[in-house]
C-alpha positions in Angstrom: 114.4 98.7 89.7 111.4 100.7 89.0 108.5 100.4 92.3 104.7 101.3 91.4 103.7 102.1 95.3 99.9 102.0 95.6 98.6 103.3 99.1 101.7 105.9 99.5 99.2 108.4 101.1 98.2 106.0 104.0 99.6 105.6 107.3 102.4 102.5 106.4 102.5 104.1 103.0 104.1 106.5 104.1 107.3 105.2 106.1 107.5 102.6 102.6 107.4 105.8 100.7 110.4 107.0 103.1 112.3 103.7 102.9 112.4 103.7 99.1 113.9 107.7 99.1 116.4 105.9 101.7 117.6 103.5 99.3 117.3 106.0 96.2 115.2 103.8 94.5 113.0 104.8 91.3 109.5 105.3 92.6 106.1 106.3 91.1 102.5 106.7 92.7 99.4 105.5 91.9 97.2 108.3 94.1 93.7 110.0 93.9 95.3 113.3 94.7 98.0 114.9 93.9 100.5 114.0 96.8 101.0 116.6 99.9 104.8 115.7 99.7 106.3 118.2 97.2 109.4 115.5 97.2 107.0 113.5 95.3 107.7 114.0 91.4 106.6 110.6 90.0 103.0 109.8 90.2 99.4 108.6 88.0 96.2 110.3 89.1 93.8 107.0 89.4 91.3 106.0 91.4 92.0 102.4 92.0 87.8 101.4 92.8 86.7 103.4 89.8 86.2 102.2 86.1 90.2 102.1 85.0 92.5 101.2 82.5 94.5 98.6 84.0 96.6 98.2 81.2 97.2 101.9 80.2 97.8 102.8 83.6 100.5 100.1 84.2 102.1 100.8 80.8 102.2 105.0 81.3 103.9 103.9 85.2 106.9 101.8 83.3 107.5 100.1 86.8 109.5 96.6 86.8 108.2 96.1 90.9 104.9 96.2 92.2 104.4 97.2 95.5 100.4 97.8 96.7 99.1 98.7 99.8 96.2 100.1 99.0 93.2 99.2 101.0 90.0 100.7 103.1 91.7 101.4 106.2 89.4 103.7 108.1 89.3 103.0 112.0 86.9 100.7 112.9 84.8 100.1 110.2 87.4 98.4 108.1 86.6 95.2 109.8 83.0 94.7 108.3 82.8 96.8 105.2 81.5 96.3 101.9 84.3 97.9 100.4 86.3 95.1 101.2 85.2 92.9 98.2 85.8 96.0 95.7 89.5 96.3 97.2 89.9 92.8 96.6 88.9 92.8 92.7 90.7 96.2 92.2 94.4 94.0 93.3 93.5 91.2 90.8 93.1 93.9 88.4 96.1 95.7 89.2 97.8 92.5 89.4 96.9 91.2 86.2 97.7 94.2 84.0 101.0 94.6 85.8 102.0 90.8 84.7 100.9 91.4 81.2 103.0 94.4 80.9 105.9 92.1 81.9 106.6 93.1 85.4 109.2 91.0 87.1 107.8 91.0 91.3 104.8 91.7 93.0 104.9 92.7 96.8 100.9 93.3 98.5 100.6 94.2 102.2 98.8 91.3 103.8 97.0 91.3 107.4 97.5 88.9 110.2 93.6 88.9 110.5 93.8 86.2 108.0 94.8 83.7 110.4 92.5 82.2 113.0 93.8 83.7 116.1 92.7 81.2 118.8 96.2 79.6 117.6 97.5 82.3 119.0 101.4 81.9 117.8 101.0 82.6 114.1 103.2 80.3 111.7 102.8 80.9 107.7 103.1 77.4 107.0 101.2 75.9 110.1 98.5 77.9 111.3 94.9 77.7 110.0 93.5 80.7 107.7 90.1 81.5 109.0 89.5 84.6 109.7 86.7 86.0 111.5 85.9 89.2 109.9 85.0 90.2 106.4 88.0 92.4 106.2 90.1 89.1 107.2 88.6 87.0 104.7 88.6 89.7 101.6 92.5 89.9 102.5 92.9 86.0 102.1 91.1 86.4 99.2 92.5 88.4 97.5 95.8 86.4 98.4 94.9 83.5 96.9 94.0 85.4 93.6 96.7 87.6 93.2 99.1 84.3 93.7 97.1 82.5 91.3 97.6 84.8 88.7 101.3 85.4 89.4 102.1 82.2 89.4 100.1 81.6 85.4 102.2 84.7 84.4 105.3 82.9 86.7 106.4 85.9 87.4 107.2 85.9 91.9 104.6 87.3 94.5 105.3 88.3 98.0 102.2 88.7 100.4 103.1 90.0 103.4 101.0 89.5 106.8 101.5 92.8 109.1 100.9 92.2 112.3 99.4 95.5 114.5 101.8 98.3 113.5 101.9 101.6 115.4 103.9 104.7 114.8 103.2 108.7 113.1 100.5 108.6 110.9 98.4 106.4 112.8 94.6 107.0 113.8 94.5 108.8 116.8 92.3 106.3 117.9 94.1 103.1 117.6 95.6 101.8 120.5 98.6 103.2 121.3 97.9 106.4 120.0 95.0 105.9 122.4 96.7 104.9 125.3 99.3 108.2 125.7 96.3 110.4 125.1 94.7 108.8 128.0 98.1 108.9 130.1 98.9 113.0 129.1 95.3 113.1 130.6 93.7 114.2 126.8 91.4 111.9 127.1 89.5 109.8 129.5 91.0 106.8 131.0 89.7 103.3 128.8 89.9 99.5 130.0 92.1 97.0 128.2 92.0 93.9 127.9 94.9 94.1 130.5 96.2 90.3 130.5 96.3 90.0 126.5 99.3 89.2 124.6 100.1 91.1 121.5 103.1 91.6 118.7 103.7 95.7 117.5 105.7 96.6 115.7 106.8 99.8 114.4 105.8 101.2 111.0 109.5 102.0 109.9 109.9 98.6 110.7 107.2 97.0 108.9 108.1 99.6 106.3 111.2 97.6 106.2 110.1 94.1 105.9 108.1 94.9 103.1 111.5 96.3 101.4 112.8 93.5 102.5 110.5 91.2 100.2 110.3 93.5 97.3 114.7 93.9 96.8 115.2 89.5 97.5 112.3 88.4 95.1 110.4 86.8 97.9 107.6 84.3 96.5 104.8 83.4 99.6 103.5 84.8 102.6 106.0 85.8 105.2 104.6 87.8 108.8 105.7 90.9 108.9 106.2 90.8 112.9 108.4 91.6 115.8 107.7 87.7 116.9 108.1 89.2 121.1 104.6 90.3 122.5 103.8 92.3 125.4 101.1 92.1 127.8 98.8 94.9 127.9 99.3 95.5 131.2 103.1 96.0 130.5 103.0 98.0 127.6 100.9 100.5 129.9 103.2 100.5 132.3 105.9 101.1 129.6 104.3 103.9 128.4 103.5 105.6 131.6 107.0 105.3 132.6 108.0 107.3 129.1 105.6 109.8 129.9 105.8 110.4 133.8 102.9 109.6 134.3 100.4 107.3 136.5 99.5 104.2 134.7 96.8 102.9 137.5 93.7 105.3 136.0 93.9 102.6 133.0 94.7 99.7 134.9 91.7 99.9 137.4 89.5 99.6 134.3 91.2 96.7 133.0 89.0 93.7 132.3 89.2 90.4 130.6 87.8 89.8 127.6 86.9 86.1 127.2 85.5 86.8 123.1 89.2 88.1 122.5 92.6 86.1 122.4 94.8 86.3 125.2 97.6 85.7 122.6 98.4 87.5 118.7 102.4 87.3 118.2 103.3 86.2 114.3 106.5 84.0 113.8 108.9 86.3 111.7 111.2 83.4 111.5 111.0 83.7 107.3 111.7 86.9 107.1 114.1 87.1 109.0 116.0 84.8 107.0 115.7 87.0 104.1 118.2 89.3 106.7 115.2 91.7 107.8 115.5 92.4 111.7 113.5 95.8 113.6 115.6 98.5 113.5 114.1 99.8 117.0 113.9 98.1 120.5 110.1 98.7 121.5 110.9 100.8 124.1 112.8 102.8 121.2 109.6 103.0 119.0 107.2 103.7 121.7 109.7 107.0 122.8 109.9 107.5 119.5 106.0 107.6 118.8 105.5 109.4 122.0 108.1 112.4 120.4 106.4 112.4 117.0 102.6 112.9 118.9 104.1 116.1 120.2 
């Protein structure tokens, strides 16, 4: 096995990068720059939304496994940006060369913002896909295409749906990252939507699952989830406890938040049966989050 990693530079990129040098398995990069990691050895200077040779560049990587996670990620503007429908055409592309040049699996990071999440328990086979964001619907997309042209070349594709990962490497001003800023007192205290149900997961974790599809030739869309949620109000308390510190500052601010659903938790039921389970306990990947923001 040979992987071609697109998106190695990014925050899950990174703990997928780590997972494959955990395994010892044959890795090259597809990257803009040349990679801050002076492990890395292996890697094609490309710029994936520019004019490229699809073709040459898939031949001169000699990869049997394709695994792309390359995407606009930056933090809140990912949701409604244009570049969405470029990232979408760039995976077809990518796709398609890699099947010509006789690849053998394709693995692409999904999003559970494809699902419509007033069904709040997310099923692949069951649930509805409407999402309600172009950044949602440019995912789907591109799903449905890269499938589609898998499935002409017959060669399996994996499309796996993260639900909200955390961990080191993660915009400072996510949520969690958020939250223990807030609670070491580096930042002002923020309401939440206090009463809300949501599935984390830790990157290593999702770092994992993705393995997980890539090394059993997994063919359809599997969540990529812890399937337990927390309440908001919890995981503040969770994290207050970690840090010593006084959780009410952020609960007094707590509202609800009627335009937002009180649950998000993806079955991982599918996975799971592939043999993937979280390494960490979430009170083991919040202290472990908490030790890598030092």
């Amino acid at each position: 096995m040979k992987v071609l990693l697109t998106g190695a530079s990014g925050f899950l990129g990174r703990h997928v990068l780590h997972s494959l040098r955990q395994r010892g398995i044959d890795t090259v990069l597809l990257c803009r720059q040349p990679p801050a990691d002076p492990k890395v050895t292996a890697w094609i200077a490309a710029d994936l939304l520019a004019s490229t040779d699809w073709v040459a560049l898939v031949a001169q990587a000699q990869a049997t496994h394709l695994l792309h996670l390359a995407w606009y990620a930056e933090h809140g503007r990912y949701w409604v940006s244009p570049l969405n429908l470029r990232w979408v055409d760039a995976t077809v592309q990518l796709t398609e060369a890699f099947c010509q040049a006789g690849g053998q699996q394709v693995v692409v990071a999904g999003t559970c913002a494809e699902y419509d999440w007033s069904h709040g328990y997310c099923r692949e086979e069951s649930t509805p896909l409407h999402p309600a964001t172009l950044y949602g619907v440019a995912k789907d997309a591109a799903r449905r295409l890269v499938m589609a042209v898998c499935q002409q070349h017959q060669i399996p594709c994996a499309w796996g749906r993260v639900f909200l990962p955390f961990g080191a490497g993660e915009s400072p001003q996510r949520l969690i990252p958020s939250l223990i800023a807030a609670l070491r007192g580096q930042r002002a205290p923020f309401g939440v939507n206090a009463s809300a149900y949501r599935d984390f997961l830790h990157a290593s974790d999702v770092a994992e699952g993705l393995l997980t599809l890539l090394q059993q030739g997994a063919q359809g869309a599997y969540n990529i989830s812890s399937g337990q949620p927390v309440q908001l109000q919890a995981l503040i308390r969770q994290l207050a406890e970690l840090l010593h510190a006084e959780p009410a500052p952020l609960l007094a601010l707590a509202s609800e938040r009627p335009c937002e659903p009180a649950l998000l938790v993806g079955d991982p039921q599918r996975l799971q049966a592939l043999g993937w389970r979280p390494a960490l306990s979430r009170e083991q990947a919040l202290h472990q989050t908490i030790q890598e923001a030092l």
